[in-house]
Phi, psi and omega in degrees: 000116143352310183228157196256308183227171205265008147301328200299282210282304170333300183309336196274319199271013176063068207206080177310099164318107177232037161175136163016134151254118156302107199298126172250180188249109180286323174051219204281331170295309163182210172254160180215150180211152160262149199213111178291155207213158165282344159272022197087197178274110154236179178229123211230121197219099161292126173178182204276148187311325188273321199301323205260324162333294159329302167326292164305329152324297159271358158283275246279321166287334132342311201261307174299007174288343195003065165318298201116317186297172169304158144232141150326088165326130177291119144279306156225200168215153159222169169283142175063352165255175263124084180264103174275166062013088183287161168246084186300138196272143174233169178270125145339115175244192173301335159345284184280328183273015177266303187305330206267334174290315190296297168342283199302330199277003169273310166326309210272319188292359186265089184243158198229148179285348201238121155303080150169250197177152207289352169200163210249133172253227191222140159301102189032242196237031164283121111022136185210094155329147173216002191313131178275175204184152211220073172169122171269356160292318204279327178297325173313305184287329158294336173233011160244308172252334166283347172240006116311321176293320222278298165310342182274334206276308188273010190240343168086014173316317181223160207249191186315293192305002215202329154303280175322328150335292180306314180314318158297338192259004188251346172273355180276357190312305196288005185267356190214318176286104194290139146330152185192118185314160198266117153311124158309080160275158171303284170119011210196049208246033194297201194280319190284358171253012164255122176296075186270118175249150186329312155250049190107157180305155163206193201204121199236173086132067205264143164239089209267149164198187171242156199177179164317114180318335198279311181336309162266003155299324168290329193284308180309314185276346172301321164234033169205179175239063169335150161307176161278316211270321165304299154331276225282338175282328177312282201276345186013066193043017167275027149306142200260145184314313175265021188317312166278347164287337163315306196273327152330249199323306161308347192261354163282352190259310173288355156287297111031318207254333182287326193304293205286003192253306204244326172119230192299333178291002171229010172301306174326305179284342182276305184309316185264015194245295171304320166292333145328316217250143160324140164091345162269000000 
């Protein structure tokens, strides 16, 4: 990293300080601080060269998606640094959480014949294949659930018998799930990476790839409670007929991913998530 602190990095970018910087919550990924500016309040985020590469990588696709949601302006780079656009936060009403379905469902309408993404980012602070596959079965199971299954296996998260489990169920794919071009996702979409700001919902710290549409919708009810005003702006009466099973399997790769991160407390839910699905 180039700068120590994010006077370092404002100053490297010819970018003048006019208040304190206020420490954000980074959690394991890195530091973040909000920081008044002569260019107004930004926000300056230290991690690692490859996680904020990424990072900058999937805002920029994002903003070129003209969803209508926010993205954070990229301002500057570093090595190891990262300059945003803050965004001031508002309490959400049905409004916004209608605008933010309609937004992802812009999002999403944007496809590809090829399941994954021209470079592989992260999962929180996992690694996330991304190597493309022109079959969104085969890309789920090769970059998603056999090599996270594989690390929870060598990492001792899970024991054989419950490794084999998955294995069936990721071969089993292709006996129930139709193939479908790939959708322009977020990746990353639990509830603490959707923004509602003073100017619209928006949507930060994305591990962007293409894939199945549902991923992040699975991902949003797995550590949230979406709206009704979401739902109905979303799915605009189109939800696919088999939607929870759908939403059972995408919500396995990020249980999969809490396992192999945090350990036993999610063992339970990666057991009962596999005893849903075909082939286990």
């Amino acid at each position: 990293m180039t700068s120590s602190t994010p006077q370092e990095t404002l100053e490297a970018l010819g970018i003048r300080i006019t208040g304190s910087p206020e420490p954000l919550g980074g959690g394991d990924i890195g530091q973040v601080w909000r920081v008044a500016t002569s260019e107004g309040d930004l926000l300056v985020k230290h991690a690692g060269l490859a996680g904020l590469a990424a990072e900058a990588d999937g805002l920029k696709a994002l903003q070129k998606a003209n969803t209508g949601l926010i993205i954070p302006e990229i301002v500057g780079e570093l090595p190891g640094a990262l300059v945003m656009t803050w965004l001031p936060p508002s309490r959400p009403d049905r409004q916004a959480q209608a605008d933010f379905g309609r937004g992802l469902r812009v999002l999403h309408a944007h496809t590809s014949p090829e399941h994954g993404w021209h470079r592989d980012n992260f999962a929180g602070t996992t690694p996330q294949i991304n190597t493309c596959h022109e079959d969104g079965r085969v890309f789920q199971r090769e970059c998603r659930l056999l090599p996270l299954a594989a690390l929870c296996l060598q990492k001792k998260r899970m024991d054989h018998d419950l490794h084999d489990q998955l294995v069936q169920v990721a071969n089993a794919l292709e006996s129930w799930l139709p193939d479908a071009p790939a959708s322009l996702v977020h990746g990353d979409l639990w509830s603490g990476n959707v923004h509602f700001s003073m100017q619209g919902p928006a949507l930060i710290d994305p591990a962007i790839h293409r894939h199945y549409p549902e991923v992040d919708i699975a991902l949003l009810e797995l550590f949230g409670s979406p709206s009704d005003a979401f739902h109905e702006a979303y799915w605009d009466g189109n939800a696919p007929d088999d939607w929870p099973r759908r939403r059972t399997l995408f919500q396995l790769y990020p249980l999969l991913n809490h396992l192999y991160m945090f350990g036993g407390s999610y063992h339970q839910g990666v057991r009962a998530t596999i005893a849903q699905l075909p082939g286990s």
